[in-house]
C-alpha positions in Angstrom: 0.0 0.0 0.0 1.4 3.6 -1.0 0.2 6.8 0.6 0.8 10.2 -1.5 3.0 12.0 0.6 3.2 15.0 -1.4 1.1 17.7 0.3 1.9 16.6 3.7 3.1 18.7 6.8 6.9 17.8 6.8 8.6 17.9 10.6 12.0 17.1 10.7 13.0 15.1 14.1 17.0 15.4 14.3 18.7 13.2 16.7 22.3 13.9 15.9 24.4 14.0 19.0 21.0 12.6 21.2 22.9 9.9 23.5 19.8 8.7 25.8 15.9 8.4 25.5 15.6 11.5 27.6 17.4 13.7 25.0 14.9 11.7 22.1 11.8 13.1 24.2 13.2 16.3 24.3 14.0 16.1 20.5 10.3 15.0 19.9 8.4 17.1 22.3 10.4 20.6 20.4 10.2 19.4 16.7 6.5 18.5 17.4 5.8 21.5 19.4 4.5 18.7 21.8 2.3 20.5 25.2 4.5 21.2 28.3 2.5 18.2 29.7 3.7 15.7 27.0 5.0 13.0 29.6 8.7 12.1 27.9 7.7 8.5 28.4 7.3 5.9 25.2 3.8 5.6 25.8 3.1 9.4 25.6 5.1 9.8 22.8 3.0 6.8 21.0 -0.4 9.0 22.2 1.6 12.6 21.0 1.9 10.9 17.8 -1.5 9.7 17.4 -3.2 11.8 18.5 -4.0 14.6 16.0 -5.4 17.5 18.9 -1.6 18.4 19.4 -0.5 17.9 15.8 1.4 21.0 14.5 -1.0 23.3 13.0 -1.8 22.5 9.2 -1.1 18.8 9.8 -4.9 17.7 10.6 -5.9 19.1 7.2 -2.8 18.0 5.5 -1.7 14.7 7.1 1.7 14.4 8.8 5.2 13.4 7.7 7.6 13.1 10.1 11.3 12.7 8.8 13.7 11.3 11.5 17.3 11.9 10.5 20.8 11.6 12.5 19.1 8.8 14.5 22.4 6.0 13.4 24.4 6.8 16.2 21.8 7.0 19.3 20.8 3.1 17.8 24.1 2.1 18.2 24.8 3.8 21.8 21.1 2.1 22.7 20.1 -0.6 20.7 17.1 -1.2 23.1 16.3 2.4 23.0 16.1 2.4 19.4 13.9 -0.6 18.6 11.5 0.7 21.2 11.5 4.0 19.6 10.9 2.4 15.9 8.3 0.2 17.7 6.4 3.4 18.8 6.9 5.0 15.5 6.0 2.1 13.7 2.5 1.8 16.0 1.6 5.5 15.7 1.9 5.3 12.2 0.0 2.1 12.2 -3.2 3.0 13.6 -3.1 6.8 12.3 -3.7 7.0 8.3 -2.4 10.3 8.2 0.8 10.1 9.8 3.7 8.8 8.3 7.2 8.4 9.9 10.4 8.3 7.7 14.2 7.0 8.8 16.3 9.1 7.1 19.7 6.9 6.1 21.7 9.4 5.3 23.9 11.9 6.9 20.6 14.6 7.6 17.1 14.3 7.3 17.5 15.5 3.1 18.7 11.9 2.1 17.0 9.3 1.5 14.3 7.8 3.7 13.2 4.1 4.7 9.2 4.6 5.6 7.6 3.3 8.4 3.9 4.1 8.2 
């Protein structure tokens, strides 16, 4: 199944130099423009992600693209981190038709993208 991704709100998530899930929160909650209540936990980045009341304005309308890039060297530090996070990604992307959530493989979030939703 494809989903046209052309028209959608694009929101860059850059993890370079991110060494610990605490540092991915804070990463998420600032591209996202996530609530000062967002709870930096994996489940309430999961409900952040699906749910579309504290999407970045534009995105309801539009649908929602997030592009993670620089993300290769905080899933080598914490290989457990990381396949929780790309579980999460993976879910929120799952059961929300208008979000999508790219890996970027390249050096920055401009190259290249292996989609997950």
């Amino acid at each position: 199944m494809t989903y046209d991704l052309t028209d959608r709100l694009v929101v860059a998530v850059d993890l370079d130099g991110v060494a610990d899930k605490a540092g991915l929160m804070d990463r998420c909650a600032r591209a996202l423009a996530l609530p000062d209540w967002f709870g930096r936990n994996w489940d309430a980045l999961a409900d952040s992600l699906s749910d579309r009341t504290v999407w970045p304005e534009g995105a309801v309308e539009r649908g929602l693209l997030i592009v993670v890039g620089g993300w290769r060297a905080y899933a080598r530090a914490r290989p457990a981190e990381w396949a929780t996070a790309q579980e999460v990604f993976a879910e929120a992307a799952g059961r929300t038709p208008s979000l999508t959530v790219a890996l970027a493989l390249g050096g920055s979030s401009g190259q290249g993208s292996d989609l997950l939703g």
